[in-house]
N, C-alpha and C positions, 0 to 999 in steps of 0.2 A: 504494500500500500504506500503509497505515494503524499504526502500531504505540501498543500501550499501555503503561507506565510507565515512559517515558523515561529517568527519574532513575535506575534503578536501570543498576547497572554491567554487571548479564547481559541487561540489553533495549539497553543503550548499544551495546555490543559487538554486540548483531544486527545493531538499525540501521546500523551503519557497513559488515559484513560483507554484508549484504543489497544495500545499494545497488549492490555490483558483479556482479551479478547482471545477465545484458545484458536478460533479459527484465522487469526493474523498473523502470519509465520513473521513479517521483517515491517518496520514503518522506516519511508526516508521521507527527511523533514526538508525543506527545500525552503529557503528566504535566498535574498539579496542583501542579508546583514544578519551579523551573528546572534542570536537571541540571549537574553537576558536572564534567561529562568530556565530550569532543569529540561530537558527532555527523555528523561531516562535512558533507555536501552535503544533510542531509535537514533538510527545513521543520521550525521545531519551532514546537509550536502549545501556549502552557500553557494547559489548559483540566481541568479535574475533571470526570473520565466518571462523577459520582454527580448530574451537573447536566444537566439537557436540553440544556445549549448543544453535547452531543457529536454530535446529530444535524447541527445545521448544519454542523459541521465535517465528518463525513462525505459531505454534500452538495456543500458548497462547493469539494471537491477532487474530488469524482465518484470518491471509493475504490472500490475492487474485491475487494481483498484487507484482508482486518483482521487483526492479530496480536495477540492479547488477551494481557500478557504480566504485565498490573497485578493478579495474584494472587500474592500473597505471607504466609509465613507472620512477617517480621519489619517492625518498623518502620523507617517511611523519615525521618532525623531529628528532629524532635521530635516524630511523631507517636504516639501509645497504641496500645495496641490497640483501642479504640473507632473509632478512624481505620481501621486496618485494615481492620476485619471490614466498616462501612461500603464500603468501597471495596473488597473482594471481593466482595461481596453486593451491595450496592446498587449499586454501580459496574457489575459485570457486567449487573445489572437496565436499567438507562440502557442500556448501551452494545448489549444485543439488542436492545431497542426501538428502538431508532436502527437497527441493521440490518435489523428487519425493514421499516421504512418505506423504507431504501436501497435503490431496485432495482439500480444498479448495483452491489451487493455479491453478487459471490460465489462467495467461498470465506471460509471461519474458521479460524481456529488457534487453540485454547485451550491454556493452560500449567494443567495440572492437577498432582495429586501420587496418588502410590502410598498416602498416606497416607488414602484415602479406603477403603480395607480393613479399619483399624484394624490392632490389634496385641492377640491374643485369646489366654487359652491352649490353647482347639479350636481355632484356625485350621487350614488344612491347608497342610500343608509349602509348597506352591506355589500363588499368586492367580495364576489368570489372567485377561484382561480381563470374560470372564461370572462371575467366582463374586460373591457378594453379600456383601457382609463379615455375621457374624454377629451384630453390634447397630449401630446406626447410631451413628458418632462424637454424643459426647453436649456437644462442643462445641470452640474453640481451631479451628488451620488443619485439620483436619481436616474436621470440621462444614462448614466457610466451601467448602473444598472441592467438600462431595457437594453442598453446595446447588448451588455454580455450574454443579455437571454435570447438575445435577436442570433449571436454565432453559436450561443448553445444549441439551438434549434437547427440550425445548417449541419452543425457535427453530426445531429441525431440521425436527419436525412441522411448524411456520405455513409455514417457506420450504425447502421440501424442493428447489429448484430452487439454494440453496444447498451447496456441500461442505464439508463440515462435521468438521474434525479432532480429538482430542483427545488428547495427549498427558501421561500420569501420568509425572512425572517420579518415580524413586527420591530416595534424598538425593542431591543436587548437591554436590562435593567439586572441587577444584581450588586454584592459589594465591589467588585473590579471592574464595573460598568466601564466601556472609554468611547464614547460616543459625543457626538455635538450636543445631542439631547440632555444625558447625561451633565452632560457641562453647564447647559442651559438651567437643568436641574439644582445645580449645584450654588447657582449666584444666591446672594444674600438677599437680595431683590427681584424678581421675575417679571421684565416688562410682558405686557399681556395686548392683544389686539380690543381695543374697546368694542363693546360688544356681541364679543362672540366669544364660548365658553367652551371647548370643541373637544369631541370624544375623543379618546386617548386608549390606544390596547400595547401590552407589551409582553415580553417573552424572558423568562428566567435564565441568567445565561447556565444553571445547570441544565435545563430542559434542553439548551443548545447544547449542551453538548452528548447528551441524551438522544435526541434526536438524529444526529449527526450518524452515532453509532446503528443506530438501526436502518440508516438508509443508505448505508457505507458495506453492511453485514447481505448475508443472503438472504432472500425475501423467506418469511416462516408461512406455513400454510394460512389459506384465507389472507394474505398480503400482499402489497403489490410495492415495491420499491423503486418504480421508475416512475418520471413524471414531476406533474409540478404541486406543491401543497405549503398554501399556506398554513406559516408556522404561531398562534399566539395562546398565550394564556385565556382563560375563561373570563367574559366578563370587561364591562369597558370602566373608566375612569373619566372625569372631565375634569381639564386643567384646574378649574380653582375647587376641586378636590383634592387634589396635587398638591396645591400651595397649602391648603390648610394641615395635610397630613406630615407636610416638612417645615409647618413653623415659618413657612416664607411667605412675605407680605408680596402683592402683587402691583403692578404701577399699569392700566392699561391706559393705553396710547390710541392715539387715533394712526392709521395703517401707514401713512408716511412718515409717522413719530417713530413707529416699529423699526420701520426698513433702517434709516439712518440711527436708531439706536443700534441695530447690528452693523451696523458697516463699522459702528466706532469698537465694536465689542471683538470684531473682528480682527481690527485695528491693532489696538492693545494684546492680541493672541489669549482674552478670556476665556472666548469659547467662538465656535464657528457657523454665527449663527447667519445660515444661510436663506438665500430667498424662499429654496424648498421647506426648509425648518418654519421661514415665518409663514407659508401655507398650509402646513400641520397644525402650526398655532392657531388657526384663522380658523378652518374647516375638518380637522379634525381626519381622521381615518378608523373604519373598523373593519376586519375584513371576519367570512365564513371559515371554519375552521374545522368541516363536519368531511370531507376528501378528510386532513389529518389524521382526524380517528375512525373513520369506518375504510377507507383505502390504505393509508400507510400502517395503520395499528397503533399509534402515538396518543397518550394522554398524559397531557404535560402536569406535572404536579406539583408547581405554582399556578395559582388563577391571576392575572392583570392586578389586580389588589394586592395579595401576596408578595407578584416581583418586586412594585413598590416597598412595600413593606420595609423587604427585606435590600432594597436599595437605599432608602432613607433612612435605616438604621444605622446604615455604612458611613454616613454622610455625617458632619457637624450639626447640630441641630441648630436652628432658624434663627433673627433674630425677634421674634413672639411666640407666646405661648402657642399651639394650633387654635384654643378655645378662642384666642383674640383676634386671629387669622381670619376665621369662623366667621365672626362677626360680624368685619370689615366689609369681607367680601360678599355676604349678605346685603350690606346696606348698599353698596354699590351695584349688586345683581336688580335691588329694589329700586335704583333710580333709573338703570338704564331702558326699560320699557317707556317711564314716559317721557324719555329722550327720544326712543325711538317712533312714540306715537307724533311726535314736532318732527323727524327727521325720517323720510318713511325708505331710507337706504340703509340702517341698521337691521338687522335679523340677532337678535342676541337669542343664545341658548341658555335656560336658567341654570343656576347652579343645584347641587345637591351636596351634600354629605357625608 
């Protein structure tokens, strides 16, 4: 088995949880910088999947199984976003080519995101794995996303003798969360899009890496391990749920206050709050998750409430009690209705609890 971004701490943690797996004879770990944190018993090979030399290394070990894991929507230290996008993009470019010339390969595992939906305000309540998002992400990890599932799907066609997984993760929450969300999570203050209060689902990174195992493993009867399914916890959350459970006050902005409070946020390298992020914030995403458990076999065991939970326990707690948070944000859910009755361009979603 083959695994790609080594370096990062949610493909570290497979690689070590994978190897004990009795049916995985050998793991090679593959980055373009040397990692940080243990990988036990598995080869590590640094090598950059935007380089041809990834095919030899698929040969030279006679892989069978790849776990494409080097898509990410943040930087792996000092690198840009230019690095990034590179290496979700062109990286996945190298590293299908390389597979389709591997005959011993096959099976796939791609780490994909829910964010390939977008965040619209026609979306419908619930994406499930066919609906088509309504405009194509127009750029940031979304974008980088549809592309990779756009050459995932050309690979499937050339080597259909392939099985071929893909997995859209929701946002990924836990205590080593490292995500823009995450980070957004993390401010002492959370600017907010005034008037909209916007569903929120996420995914426990144990569940990730749970998940991972079983669609990496042989299908077990009654399962099917190829294909695409989204990945989330049970259950939605809305942002100023969010703020009250982590003791953070909220500041909502009107939508061009937002935009240039991230560009400065971005600025300063706080956190990377991108235009996709502040369309999450605005409209929210929830996707079906019913393919996960009756096609893949998967029931993840954090619910959306839960990963929070146990992501906010991680974190410094706030600067308010939640009970004052609470409050706050109450009385602000309570003015903005008859804002919005003088202003009939608001759509605000009430809060809850």
């Amino acid at each position: 088995m083959l695994v790609t971004g080594a370096a990062r701490q949610l493909s570290g943690r497979f690689v070590r949880r994978v190897q004990r797996e009795p049916d995985v004879e050998r793991v090679i770990a593959v980055d373009a910088v040397d990692p940080g944190h243990e990988l036990g018993d598995a080869v590590f090979v640094r090598a950059d999947i935007r380089q041809p030399a990834i095919a030899r290394v698929l040969a030279e070990h006679a892989v069978d199984t790849v776990v494409h894991l080097d898509v990410s929507g943040t930087a792996l230290g000092t690198q840009g976003r230019t690095a990034v996008k590179e290496t979700n993009v062109i990286g996945t470019m190298q590293l299908l080519g390389a597979c389709q010339k591997a005959p011993a390969v096959q099976r796939l595992v791609v780490k994909s995101s829910t964010n390939v939906y977008g965040s619209a305000p026609r979306d419908p309540a619930v994406f499930h794995e066919t609906t088509p998002p309504k405009s194509l992400p127009a750029g940031g990890f979304a974008k980088d996303a549809a592309e990779v599932e756009g050459y995932v799907r050309g690979f499937a066609r050339r080597r259909p003798d392939v099985a071929v997984c893909v997995l859209r993760f929701a946002n990924i929450l836990g205590p080593d969360a490292d995500s823009p969300l995450a980070d957004y999570l993390s401010l002492p203050v959370l600017p907010t899009v005034f008037g909209y209060d916007p569903r929120l689902q996420f995914v426990h990174e144990d569940d990730v890496i749970d998940v991972l195992g079983i669609a990496a493993s042989e299908p077990r009867r009654g399962t099917l391990n190829s294909g695409t399914f989204n990945i989330a916890g049970d259950g939605v959350l809305l942002l100023s749920q969010c703020s009250r459970r982590l003791g953070r006050p909220t500041v909502p902005l009107l939508l061009p206050a937002v935009t240039w409070v991230g560009q400065a946020l971005r600025a300063v390298g706080m956190t990377d709050f991108s235009p996709e992020q502040i369309r999450l914030l605005t409209h929210g995403r929830v996707v079906s998750t019913v393919q996960m458990r009756e096609t893949l076999g998967f029931s993840p065991r954090y619910s959306t409430a839960e990963a929070f939970a146990d992501f906010a326990r991680s974190r410094a707690p706030g600067l308010l009690p939640p009970e004052a948070v609470g409050r706050a944000v109450d009385r602000v859910a309570a003015a903005v209705p008859r804002i919005a009755g003088a202003d009939g361009d608001t759509h605000p979603t009430p809060s809850a609890r």
